[in-house]
Each structure stands twice: as C-alpha cells, then as structure tokens.
C-alpha positions, -999 to +999 in steps of 0.1 A: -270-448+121-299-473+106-317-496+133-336-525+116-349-495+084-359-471+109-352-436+103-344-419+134-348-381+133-344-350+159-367-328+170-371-300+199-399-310+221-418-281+219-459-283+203-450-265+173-415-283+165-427-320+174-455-311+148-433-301+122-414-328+126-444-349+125-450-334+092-416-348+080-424-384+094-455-384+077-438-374+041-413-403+049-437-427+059-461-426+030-426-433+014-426-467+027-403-454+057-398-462+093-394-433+114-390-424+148-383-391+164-362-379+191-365-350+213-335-332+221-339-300+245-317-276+226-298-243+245-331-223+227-354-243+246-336-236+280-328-203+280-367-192+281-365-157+291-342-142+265-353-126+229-335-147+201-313-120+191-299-121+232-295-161+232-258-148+215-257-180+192-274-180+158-279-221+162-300-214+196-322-239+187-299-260+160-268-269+176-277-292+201-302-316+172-275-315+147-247-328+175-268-358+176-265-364+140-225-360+141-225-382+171-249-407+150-266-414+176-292-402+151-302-404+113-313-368+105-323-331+122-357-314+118-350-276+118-372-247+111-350-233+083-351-197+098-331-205+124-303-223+108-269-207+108-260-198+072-231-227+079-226-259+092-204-284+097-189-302+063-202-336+073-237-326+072-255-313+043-293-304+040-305-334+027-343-321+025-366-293+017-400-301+019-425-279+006-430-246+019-454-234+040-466-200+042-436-174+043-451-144+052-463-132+090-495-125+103-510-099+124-529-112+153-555-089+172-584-098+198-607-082+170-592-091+140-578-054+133-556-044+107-521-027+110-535+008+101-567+004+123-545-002+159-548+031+179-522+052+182-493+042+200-506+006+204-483-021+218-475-046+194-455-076+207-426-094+188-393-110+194-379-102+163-353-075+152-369-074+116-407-074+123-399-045+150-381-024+120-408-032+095-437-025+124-420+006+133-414+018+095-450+014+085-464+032+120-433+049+141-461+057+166-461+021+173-445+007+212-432-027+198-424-046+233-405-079+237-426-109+239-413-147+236-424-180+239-444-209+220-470-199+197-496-209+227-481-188+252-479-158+227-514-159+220-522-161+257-505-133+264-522-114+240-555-124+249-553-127+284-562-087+294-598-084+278-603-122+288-597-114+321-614-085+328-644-096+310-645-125+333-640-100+362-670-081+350-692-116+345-686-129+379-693-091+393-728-094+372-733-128+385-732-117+423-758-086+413-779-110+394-779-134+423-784-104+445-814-093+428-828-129+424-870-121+434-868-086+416-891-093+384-879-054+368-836-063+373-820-066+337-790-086+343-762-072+321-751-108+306-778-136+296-759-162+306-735-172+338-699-168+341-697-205+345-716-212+310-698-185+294-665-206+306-672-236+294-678-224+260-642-209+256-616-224+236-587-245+258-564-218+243-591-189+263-587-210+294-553-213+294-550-176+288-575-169+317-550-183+342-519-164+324-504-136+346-502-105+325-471-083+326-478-062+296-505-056+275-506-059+238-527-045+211-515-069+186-487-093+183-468-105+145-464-142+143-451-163+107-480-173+093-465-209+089-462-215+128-495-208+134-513-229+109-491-256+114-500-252+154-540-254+150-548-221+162-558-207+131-601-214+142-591-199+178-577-164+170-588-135+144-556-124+119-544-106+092-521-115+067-492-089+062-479-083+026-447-094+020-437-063-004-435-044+029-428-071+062-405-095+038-399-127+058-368-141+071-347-160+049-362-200+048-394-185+068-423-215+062-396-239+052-385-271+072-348-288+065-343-324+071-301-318+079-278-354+081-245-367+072-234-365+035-239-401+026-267-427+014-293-417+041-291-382+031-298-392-003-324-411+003-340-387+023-335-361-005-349-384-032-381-393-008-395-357+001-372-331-012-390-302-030-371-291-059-390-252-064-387-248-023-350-255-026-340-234-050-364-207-034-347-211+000-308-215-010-313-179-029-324-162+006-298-178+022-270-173+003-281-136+002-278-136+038-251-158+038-230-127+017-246-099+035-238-119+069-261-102+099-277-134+108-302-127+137-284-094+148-295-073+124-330-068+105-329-086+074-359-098+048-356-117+022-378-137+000-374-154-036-400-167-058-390-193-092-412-170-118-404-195-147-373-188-160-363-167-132-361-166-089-376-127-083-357-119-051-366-096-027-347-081-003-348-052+028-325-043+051-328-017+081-317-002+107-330-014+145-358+014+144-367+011+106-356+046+100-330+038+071-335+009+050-319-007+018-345-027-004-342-043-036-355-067-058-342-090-090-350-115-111-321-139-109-317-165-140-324-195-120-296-222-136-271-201-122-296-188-092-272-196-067-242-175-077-269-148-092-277-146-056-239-137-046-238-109-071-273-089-057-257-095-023-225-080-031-241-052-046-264-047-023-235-044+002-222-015-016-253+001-016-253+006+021-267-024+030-231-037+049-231-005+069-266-013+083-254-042+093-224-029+109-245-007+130-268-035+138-238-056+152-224-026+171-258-023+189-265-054+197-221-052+211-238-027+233-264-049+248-266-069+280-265-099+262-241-129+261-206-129+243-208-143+206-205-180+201-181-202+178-217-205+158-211-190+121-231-161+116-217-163+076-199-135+065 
C-alpha cells in the first residue's frame, strides 16, 4: 500500500530495532523517499522471559511485522536478518540488503578483559545456543548462564554487581567521613562524595544502579553490530572475538527490508540494496537453509566475496561444544548460490546433520513450547 509517496515500513518498538530501522529510513530518504515507520509488538517482544531458542518459533520476532505487509496495511518489514526464518511466504521477497554492519560478536567485561584473562570458572552470560558452544569450546571451565533482554538491560545486568557495591562502600565512607568531620589526621578512603561520584556516571551506570541482580556475570557476548548501532560503544569496555573461532550467525550485522513481490519491492531494491552484502548473506543462508537447525541447534556461518570467490565459513556443534564440524570454501560466486547447496550437503554427510539431529532431540526434551507452523528450512 502507497499513501500520497510515503513508504510505510515495520518495525519492533524496541531502542535497538526502531534504530535500525531508522537506519533504513534514512538510506530511503536521502533517496528522495517518504517514509514512515510502524511499530508492531511482535510475539518476541512479549514473551520477555524466555531464551530465543524456548520462544518455539524461529520468526519470534518476524512473524507478526511481516503479517502487516501481507495484510498491506504496510509497504515493507525491517528485520534483523539473523532472526529470519530461512522461508517465507511466496508473496514476499527480500527486497533489500543494506550494507552490513559488523558480523562478528564482542566480549563485554567491567574491565575490558579478554576471553583467556576471565578467572576460572567465570560466568559468562548469553542467550544464544552457538555463542554458549563456542564459549564453552574455547574455556570448558566456563558457567555460561542464560541472560535476555535489550542490549541496555544486558549491559545493566552485567554491570550492576561492582556498581552496586561500590556505591554501598561510597555511601558507608561518606557516613565515616561525615563521622570524623573536626578530626584534622582522618584520611577518608574516596576524595569525593557518593553524590558527586553519581552524577558523573553514565545514564546506562544509573540505570544499572537501580537493576535488581539475580546472577552475576563475569562477562557477557553481544553481536558487535547491536551494540554500535545502540550507542553504547563510549559506555562499556569490549573485545572483539575472531570470527575463525565464534563464527557468527547466518545474516549477523545485516538488516532486510522484506515486502511484496511487486514495484515497491523493486524500488526499494534499486534505492538501497547492497549488492556484496547480498550475495554475502544469501550464501549463509542457504547453507543453513540445507543444513536446516535454525535457532535449535548451534550453527556459524559466515561468507566473504574475495574477488572471484565467496570464502565461506562454517561450524557446527553440539550444545556443549564438545564435537563440532567446521569447514571452510571458496565458492565461485556466479553460481554462489547453488555452490552454497553443495558445501551444505556435504557438510551434512560429514556429520554435520547428526549434530543437528541431536540438537533438535535436546531442545524436544526441554520445557519449552511445541514447534510452530514457522519453517525452520530443511
């Protein structure tokens, strides 16, 4: 549906997806396009308390935007392409790819430390099936504990504990200071006041001050995308993981602009579609459109056009990283779609289809909801 020239587009309402979206909007309008965007709250959004991989729907957070397009009551969908089902219905088609963002994931610490200098047996928080078998392959010692939420909240919850009790021990020194006011020899143990010492804190700090803390983490993994494109990059120390070792979900640091195969999807494709991050993206997901797995099992993979050639990369594990399949190739990249088919399929036969298998018997096992009608591929 077209209103007047406007471009109406979906979004979720949360910080980092209306941001994303505004990313789109802006693209559009330097186009010479109109756009507005509409927030839909998706069954993703609702469901708060659950890990992806328990939401028991691949589209948690797709569905409900791309309903709206079928049901025109919108132009076009703004997705973060990692959580798009490997199908979708035949009237829509991915009319866009903008350029990439960063694919990889990040390591975020209260000190800035890296993966090898967390203590032993540090808890480390993620909500994802993959980064919890790479985590555990590169450190077993590791206790990787759930943890959900926006990127905000995430970071909160990882620095709320030494926030916290450094406030605690600031407002106790406060009191001893005050205590000790006419005593000329008392060294107070901070220079400044709590108070001062507040107000100097970052509105993510104060946010996290207020957060109750049910468990404590070391260090939490984040895509590297979300967070730059959130803001919090100045607020929060980091380390870049390599992607030879934690590689990222399929479409990770990509957006898709989805809409019904027409005109509008064209001209949305010929506005701000990114030829390189296309190709790049439809070779990790037709991989993990073959291999199937979808969010139930832990799967990386990553392509790269190298000239002539998309060098793909591609690990699949077990829950707790113990057994893994990786692989990589350099696909020819005029036929880089069905190239992409053929490392699947062998892939498959090298073991990686009974990891999968397992993966999807486990997560059978949990307390989580029945599968939907949402494709999962094959």
């Amino acid at each position: 549906m077209r209103t007047r020239g406007t471009v109406r587009l979906a979004t979720r309402g949360s910080d980092l997806a209306r941001r994303q979206a505004s990313l789109v909007k802006e693209a559009l309008e330097r186009r010479r396009y109109e756009v507005e965007l509409v927030t839909v709250e998706t069954t993703g959004d609702q469901i708060r308390d659950e890990l992806i991989h328990r939401l028991g729907k691949t589209g948690a957070f797709v569905r409900e935007l791309d309903e709206r397009v079928l049901e025109d009551e919108v132009d076009g969908a703004v997705h973060s392409m990692k959580d798009m089902p490997t199908e979708q219905p035949r009237e829509l088609v991915t009319a866009a790819v903008p350029e990439r963002g960063a694919p990889g994931d990040v390591l975020v610490t209260p000190d800035g430390s890296t993966l090898e200098g967390l203590p032993e047996g540090a808890t480390v928080g993620t909500s994802s099936l993959r980064r919890r078998a790479q985590l555990l392959a590169e450190r077993p010692d590791l206790e990787v504990e759930p943890l959900r939420g926006n990127v905000d909240t995430r970071l909160q919850k990882l620095l709320a504990p030494a926030l916290q009790a450094e406030h605690q021990e600031r407002s106790e020194a406060d009191k001893e200071r005050n205590g000790n006011a006419g005593d000329e020899d008392f060294e107070p143990e901070y220079d400044r006041p709590v108070d001062d010492w507040f107000d100097d804190l970052s509105e993510l700090e104060k946010e996290a001050l207020g957060r109750e803390v049910e468990t404590e983490y070391d260090a939490i993994v984040l895509a590297q995308a979300g967070l730059e494109r959130s803001g919090l990059t100045e607020s929060i120390q980091y380390r870049r993981l390599p992607t030879a070792t934690f590689v990222p979900a399929p479409g990770q640091g990509a957006l898709a602009v989805t809409a019904t195969d027409g005109e509008t999807a064209r001209e949305i494709q010929s506005a701000i579609d990114h030829p390189r991050s296309r190709v790049e993206t439809t070779v990790e997901r037709t991989i993990l459109a073959e291999l199937g797995g979808g969010c139930i099992a832990p799967i990386g993979i990553y392509a790269v056009v190298q000239g002539e050639y998309v060098h793909a990369r591609v690990s699949v594990s077990d829950r707790d990283g113990e057994e893994s399949i990786a692989a990589t190739r350099d696909l020819p990249i005029e036929r880089h779609a069905d190239a992409a088919r053929e490392f699947a399929d062998d892939l498959a036969d090298r073991g990686a289809a009974a990891l999968i298998e397992g993966a999807r018997e486990n997560a059978e096992g949990d307390d989580a909801p029945a599968e939907s009608d949402t494709p999962r591929g094959k």
